[in-house]
ZADO-1210 file (C-alpha; in nm, 4 decimals, padded with zeros to 6 digits):
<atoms>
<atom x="-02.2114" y="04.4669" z="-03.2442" code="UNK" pos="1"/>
<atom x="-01.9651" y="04.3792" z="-03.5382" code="UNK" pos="2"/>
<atom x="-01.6478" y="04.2985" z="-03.4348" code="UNK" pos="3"/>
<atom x="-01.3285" y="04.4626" z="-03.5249" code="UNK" pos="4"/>
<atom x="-01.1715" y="04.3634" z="-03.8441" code="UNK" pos="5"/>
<atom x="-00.7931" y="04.2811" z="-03.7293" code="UNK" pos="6"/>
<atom x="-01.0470" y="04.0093" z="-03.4308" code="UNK" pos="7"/>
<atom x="-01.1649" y="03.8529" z="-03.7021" code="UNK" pos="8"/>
<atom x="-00.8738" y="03.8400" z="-03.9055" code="UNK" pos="9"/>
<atom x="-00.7015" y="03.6396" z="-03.6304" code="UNK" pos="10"/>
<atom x="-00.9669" y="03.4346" z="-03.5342" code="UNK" pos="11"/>
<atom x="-00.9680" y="03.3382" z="-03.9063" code="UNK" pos="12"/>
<atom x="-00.6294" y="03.2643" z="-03.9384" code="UNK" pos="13"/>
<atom x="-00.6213" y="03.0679" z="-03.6083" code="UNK" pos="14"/>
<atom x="-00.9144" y="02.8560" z="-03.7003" code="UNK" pos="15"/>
<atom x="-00.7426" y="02.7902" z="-04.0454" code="UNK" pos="16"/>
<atom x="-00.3922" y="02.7441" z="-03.8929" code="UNK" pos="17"/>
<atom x="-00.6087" y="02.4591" z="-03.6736" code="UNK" pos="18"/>
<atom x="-00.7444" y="02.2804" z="-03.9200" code="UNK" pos="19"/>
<atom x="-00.4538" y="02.2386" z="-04.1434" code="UNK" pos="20"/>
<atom x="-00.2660" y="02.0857" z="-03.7846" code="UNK" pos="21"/>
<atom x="-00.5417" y="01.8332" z="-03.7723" code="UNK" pos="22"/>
<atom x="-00.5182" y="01.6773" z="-04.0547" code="UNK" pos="23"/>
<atom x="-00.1812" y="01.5285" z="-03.9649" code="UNK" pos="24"/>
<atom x="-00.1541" y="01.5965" z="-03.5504" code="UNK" pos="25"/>
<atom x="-00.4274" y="01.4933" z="-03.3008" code="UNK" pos="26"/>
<atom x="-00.6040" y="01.7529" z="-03.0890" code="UNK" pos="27"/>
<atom x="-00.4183" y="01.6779" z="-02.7905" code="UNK" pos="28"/>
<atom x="-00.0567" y="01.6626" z="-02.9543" code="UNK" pos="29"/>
<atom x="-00.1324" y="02.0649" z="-03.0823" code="UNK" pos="30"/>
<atom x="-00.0545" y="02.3381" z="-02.8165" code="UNK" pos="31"/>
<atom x="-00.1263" y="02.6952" z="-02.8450" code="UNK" pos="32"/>
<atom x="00.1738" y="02.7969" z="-02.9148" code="UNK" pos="33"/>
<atom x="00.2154" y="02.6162" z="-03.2489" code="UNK" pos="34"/>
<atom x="-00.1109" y="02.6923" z="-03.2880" code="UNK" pos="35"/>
<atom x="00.0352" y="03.0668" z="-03.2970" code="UNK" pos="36"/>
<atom x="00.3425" y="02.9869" z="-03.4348" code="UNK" pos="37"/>
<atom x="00.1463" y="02.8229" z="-03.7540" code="UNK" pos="38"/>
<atom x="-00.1359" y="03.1488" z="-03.7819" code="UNK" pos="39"/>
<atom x="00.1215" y="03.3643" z="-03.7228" code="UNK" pos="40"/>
<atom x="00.0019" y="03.5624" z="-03.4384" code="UNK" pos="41"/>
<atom x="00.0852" y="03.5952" z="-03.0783" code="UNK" pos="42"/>
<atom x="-00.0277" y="03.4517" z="-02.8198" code="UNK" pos="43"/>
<atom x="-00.1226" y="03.7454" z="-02.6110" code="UNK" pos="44"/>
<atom x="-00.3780" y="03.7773" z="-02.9479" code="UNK" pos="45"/>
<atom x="-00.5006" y="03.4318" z="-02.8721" code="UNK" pos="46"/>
<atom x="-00.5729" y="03.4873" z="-02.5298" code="UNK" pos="47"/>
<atom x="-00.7189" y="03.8068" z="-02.5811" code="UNK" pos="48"/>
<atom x="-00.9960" y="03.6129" z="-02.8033" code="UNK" pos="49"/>
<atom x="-01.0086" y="03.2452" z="-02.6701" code="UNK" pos="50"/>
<atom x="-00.9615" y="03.0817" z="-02.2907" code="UNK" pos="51"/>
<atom x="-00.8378" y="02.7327" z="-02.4951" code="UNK" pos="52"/>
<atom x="-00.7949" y="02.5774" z="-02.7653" code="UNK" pos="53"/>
<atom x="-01.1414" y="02.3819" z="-02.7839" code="UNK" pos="54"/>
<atom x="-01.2649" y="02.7758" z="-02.8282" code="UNK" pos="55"/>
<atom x="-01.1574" y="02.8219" z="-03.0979" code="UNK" pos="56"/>
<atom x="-01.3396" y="02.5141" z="-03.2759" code="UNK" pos="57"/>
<atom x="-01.6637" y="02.5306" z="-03.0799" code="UNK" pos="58"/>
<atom x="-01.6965" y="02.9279" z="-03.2262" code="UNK" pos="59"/>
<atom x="-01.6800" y="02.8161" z="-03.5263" code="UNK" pos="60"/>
<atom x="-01.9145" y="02.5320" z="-03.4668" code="UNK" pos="61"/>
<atom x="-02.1187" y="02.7963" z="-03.3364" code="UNK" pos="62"/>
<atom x="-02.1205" y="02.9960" z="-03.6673" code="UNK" pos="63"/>
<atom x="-02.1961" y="02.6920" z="-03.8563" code="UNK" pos="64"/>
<atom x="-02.5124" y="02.6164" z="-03.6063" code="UNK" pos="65"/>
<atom x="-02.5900" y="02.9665" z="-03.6564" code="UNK" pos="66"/>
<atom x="-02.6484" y="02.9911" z="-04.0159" code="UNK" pos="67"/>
<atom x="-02.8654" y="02.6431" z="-03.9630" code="UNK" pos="68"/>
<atom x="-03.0803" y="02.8457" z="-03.7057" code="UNK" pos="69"/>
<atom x="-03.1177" y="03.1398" z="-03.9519" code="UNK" pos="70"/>
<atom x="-03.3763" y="02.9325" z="-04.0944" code="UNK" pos="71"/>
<atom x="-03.7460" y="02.9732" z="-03.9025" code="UNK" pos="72"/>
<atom x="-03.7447" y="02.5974" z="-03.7936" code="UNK" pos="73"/>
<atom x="-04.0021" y="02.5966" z="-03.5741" code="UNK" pos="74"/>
<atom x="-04.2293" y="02.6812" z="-03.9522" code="UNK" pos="75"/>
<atom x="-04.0486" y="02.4247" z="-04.1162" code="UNK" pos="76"/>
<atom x="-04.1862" y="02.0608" z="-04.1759" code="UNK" pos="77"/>
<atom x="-03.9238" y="01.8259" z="-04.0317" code="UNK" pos="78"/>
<atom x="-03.8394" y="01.7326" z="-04.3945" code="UNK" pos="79"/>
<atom x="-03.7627" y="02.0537" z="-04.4569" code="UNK" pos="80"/>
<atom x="-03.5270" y="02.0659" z="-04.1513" code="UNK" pos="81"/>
<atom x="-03.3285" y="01.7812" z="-04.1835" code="UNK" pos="82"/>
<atom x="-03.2749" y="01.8725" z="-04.5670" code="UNK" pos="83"/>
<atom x="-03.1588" y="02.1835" z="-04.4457" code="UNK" pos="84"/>
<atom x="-02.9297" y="02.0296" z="-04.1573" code="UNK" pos="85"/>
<atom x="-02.7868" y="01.7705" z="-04.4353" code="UNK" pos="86"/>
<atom x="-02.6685" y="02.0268" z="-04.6454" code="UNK" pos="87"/>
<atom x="-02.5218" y="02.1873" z="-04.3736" code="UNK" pos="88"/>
<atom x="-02.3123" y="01.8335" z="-04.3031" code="UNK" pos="89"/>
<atom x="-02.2335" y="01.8157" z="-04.6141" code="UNK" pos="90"/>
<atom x="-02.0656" y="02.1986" z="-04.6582" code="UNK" pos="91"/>
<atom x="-01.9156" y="02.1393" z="-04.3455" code="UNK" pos="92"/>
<atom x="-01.8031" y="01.7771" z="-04.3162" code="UNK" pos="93"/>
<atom x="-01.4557" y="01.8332" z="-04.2881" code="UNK" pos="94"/>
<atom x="-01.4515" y="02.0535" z="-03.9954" code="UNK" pos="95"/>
<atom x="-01.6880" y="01.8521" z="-03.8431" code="UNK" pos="96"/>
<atom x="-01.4513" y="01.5647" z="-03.8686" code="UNK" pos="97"/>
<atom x="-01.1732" y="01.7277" z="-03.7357" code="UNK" pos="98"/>
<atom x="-01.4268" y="01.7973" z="-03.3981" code="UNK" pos="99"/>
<atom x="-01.4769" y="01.4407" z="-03.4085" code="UNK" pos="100"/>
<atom x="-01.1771" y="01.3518" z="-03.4146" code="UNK" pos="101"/>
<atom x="-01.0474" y="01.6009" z="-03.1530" code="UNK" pos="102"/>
<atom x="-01.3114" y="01.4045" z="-02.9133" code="UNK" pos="103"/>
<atom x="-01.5294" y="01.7103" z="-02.8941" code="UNK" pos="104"/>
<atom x="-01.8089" y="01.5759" z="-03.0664" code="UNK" pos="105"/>
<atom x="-02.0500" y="01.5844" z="-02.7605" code="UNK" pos="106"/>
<atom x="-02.0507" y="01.9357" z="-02.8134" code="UNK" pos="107"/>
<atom x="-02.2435" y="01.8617" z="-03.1178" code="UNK" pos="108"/>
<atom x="-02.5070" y="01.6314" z="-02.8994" code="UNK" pos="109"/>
<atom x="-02.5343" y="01.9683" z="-02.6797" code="UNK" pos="110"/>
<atom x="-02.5978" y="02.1849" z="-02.9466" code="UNK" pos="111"/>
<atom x="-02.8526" y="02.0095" z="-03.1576" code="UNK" pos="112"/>
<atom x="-03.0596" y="01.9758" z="-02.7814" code="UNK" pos="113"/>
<atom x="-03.1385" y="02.3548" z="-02.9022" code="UNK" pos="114"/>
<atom x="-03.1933" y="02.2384" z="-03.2583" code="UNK" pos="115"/>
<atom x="-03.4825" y="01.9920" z="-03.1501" code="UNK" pos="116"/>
<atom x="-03.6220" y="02.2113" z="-02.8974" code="UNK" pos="117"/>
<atom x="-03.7078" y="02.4716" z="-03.1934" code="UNK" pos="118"/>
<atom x="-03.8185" y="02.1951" z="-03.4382" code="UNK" pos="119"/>
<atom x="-04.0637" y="02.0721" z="-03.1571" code="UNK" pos="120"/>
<atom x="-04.1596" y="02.4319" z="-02.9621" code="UNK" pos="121"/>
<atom x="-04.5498" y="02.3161" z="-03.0844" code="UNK" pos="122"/>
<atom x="-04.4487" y="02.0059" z="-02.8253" code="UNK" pos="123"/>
<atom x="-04.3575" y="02.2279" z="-02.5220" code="UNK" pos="124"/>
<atom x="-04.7168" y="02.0818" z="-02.3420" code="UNK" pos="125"/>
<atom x="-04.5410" y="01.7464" z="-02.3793" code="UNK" pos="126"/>
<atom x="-04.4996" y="01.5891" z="-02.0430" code="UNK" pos="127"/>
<atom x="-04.2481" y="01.4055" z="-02.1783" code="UNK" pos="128"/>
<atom x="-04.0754" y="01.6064" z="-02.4396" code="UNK" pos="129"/>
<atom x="-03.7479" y="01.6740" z="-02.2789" code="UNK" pos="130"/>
<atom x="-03.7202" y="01.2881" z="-02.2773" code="UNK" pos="131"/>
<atom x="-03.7951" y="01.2845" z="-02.6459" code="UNK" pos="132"/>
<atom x="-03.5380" y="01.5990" z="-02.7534" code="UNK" pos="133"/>
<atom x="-03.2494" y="01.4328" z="-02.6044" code="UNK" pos="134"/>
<atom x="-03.3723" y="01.0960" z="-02.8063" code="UNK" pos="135"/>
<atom x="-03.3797" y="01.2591" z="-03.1238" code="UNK" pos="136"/>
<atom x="-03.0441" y="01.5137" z="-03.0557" code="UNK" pos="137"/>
<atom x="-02.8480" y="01.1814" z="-02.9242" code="UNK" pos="138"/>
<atom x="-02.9785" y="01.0382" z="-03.3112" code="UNK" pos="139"/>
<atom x="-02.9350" y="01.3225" z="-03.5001" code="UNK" pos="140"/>
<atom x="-02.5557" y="01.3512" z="-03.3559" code="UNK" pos="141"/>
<atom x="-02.4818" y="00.9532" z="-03.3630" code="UNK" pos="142"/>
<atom x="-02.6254" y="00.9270" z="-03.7709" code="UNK" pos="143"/>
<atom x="-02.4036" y="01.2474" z="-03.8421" code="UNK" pos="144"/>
<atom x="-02.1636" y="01.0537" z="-03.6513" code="UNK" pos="145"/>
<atom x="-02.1755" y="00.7087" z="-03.8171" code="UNK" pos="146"/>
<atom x="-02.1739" y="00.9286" z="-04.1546" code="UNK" pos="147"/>
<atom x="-01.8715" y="01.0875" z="-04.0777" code="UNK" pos="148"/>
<atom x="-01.6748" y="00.7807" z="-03.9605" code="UNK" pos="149"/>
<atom x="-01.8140" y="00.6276" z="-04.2986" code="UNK" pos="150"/>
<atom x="-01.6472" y="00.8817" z="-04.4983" code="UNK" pos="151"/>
<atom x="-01.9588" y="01.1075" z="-04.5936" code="UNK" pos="152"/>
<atom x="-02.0849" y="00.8005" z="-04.8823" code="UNK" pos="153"/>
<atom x="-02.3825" y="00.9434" z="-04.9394" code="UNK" pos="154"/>
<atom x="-02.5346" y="01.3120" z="-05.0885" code="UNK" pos="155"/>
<atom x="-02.7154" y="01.5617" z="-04.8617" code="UNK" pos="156"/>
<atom x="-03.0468" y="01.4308" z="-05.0292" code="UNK" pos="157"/>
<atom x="-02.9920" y="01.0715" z="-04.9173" code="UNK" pos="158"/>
<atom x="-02.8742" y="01.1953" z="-04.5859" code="UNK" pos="159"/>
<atom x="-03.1986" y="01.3542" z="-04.5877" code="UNK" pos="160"/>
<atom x="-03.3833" y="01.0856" z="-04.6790" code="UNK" pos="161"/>
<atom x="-03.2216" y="00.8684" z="-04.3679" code="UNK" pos="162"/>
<atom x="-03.3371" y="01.0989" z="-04.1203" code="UNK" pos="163"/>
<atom x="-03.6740" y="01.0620" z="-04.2559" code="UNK" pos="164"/>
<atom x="-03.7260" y="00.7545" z="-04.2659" code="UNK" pos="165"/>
<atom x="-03.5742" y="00.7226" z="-03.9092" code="UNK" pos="166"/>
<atom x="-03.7576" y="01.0048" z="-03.7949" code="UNK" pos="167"/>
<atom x="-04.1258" y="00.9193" z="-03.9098" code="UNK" pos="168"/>
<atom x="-04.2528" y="00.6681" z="-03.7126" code="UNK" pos="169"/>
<atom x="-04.1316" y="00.8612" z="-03.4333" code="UNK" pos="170"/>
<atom x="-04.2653" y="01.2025" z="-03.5011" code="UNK" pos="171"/>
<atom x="-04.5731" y="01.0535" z="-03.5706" code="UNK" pos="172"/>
<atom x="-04.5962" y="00.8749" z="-03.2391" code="UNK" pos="173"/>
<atom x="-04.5636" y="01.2278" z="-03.0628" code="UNK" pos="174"/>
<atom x="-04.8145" y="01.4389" z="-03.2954" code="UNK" pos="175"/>
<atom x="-05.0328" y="01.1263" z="-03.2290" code="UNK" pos="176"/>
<atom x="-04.9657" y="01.1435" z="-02.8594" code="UNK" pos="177"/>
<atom x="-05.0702" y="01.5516" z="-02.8415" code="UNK" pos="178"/>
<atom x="-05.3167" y="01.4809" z="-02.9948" code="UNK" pos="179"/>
<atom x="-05.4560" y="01.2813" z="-02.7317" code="UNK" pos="180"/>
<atom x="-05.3158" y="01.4500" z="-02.4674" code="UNK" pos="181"/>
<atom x="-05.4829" y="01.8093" z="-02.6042" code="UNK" pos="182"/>
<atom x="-05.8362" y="01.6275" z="-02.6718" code="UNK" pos="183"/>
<atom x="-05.8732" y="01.5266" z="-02.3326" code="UNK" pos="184"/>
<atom x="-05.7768" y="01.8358" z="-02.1959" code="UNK" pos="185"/>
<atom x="-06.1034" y="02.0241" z="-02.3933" code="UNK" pos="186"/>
<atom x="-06.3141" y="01.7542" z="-02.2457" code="UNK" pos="187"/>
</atoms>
C-alpha cells in the first residue's frame, strides 16, 4: 500500500529537520518538539506517524536496509554482497553517523542478523549457524563501526576488499564444515 503523499512529506521533513539537529546537538539534548518546531509540523503529525524519536531514524535505517535487501543475496557470492553493502556505507555514511552517534548503533548489529541469515540461507543445516550469524553481524557492524569513527578513509572498493579478506578464512571454514557435515549424512 503506498502511503499518502502529505505522510511522506512529513516524515521527510522530520527526518531532514533531524539530521540537520545532529550535527550540532546530541540525540538526547533534541526533543520532539524542536524536532517539530525545526520541520515545521505539529506534533499531533508526529505522533500520528512515530511513538519516539528513535522512530524516526530507525525507518529510515529501514529504507536504507531495504534497498540493500532488494538485491537477491542469498544468489550473490559474498564478494558480491559486501561490495554491494560498502556502497551502501558509503551513500549513506552520514546518516549512519548520526545513528552512531545518537547511541543507536546496536540497531544496526540487529539488523544485519537478517542480512547474514540471507547471505548464509544454504547454511540453515548448520548446527551451529546461529552462533556463526551473530559472529559475522557483530563484525560486519563493529568494521562499519571502526570506519565510521575513522572518518570513512577509505572507498567502497577498499571497504570491500576489508571484508574480504576478513571474511575468507572464515567462510571457508563453514563451506568446509557442510561439507563434512552433508557427506556424512549420505553415508
Amino acid at each position: 500500500m503506498k502511503e499518502d503523499a502529505r505522510i511522506t512529506q512529513s516524515k521527510a521533513l522530520l527526518l531532514d529537520a533531524f539530521l540537520l539537529l545532529l550535527e550540532y546537538k546530541s540525540f538526547d539534548e533534541i526533543s520532539i518538539s524542536e524536532l517539530c518546531r525545526k520541520a515545521g509540523i505539529s506534533r499531533q503529525t508526529f505522533y500520528s506517524n512515530y511513538k519516539n524519536k528513535e522512530d524516526v531514524l530507525l525507518e529510515h535505517l529501514d529504507d536504507i536496509l531495504n534497498e540493500f535487501y532488494s538485491h537477491n543475496l542469498s544468489k550473490l557470492e559474498y564478494d558480491e554482497v559486501f561490495h554491494i553493502l560498502s556502497v551502501i556505507f558509503t551513500k549513506y555514511h552520514h546518516f549512519l553517523q548520526s545513528l552512531f552517534r545518537a547511541n543507536l548503533d546496536f540497531q544496526i548489529m540487529f539488523r544485519f542478523e537478517r542480512l547474514v541469515q540471507q547471505m548464509n540461507s544454504e547454511f540453515q543445516d548448520h548446527s551451529h549457524i546461529e552462533y556463526f550469524n551473530c559472529f559475522f553481524a557483530g563484525g560486519i557492524h563493529l568494521v562499519l563501526r571502526k570506519w565510521l569513527l575513522l572518518g570513512t578513509p577509505i572507498t567502497a572498493t577498499q571497504l570491500t576488499s576489508v571484508f574480504k579478506q576478513i571474511s575468507a578464512p572464515v567462510v571457508s571454514n563453514l563451506r568446509q564444515t557442510e561439507k563434512q557435515i552433508r557427506s556424512q549424512s549420505t553415508e
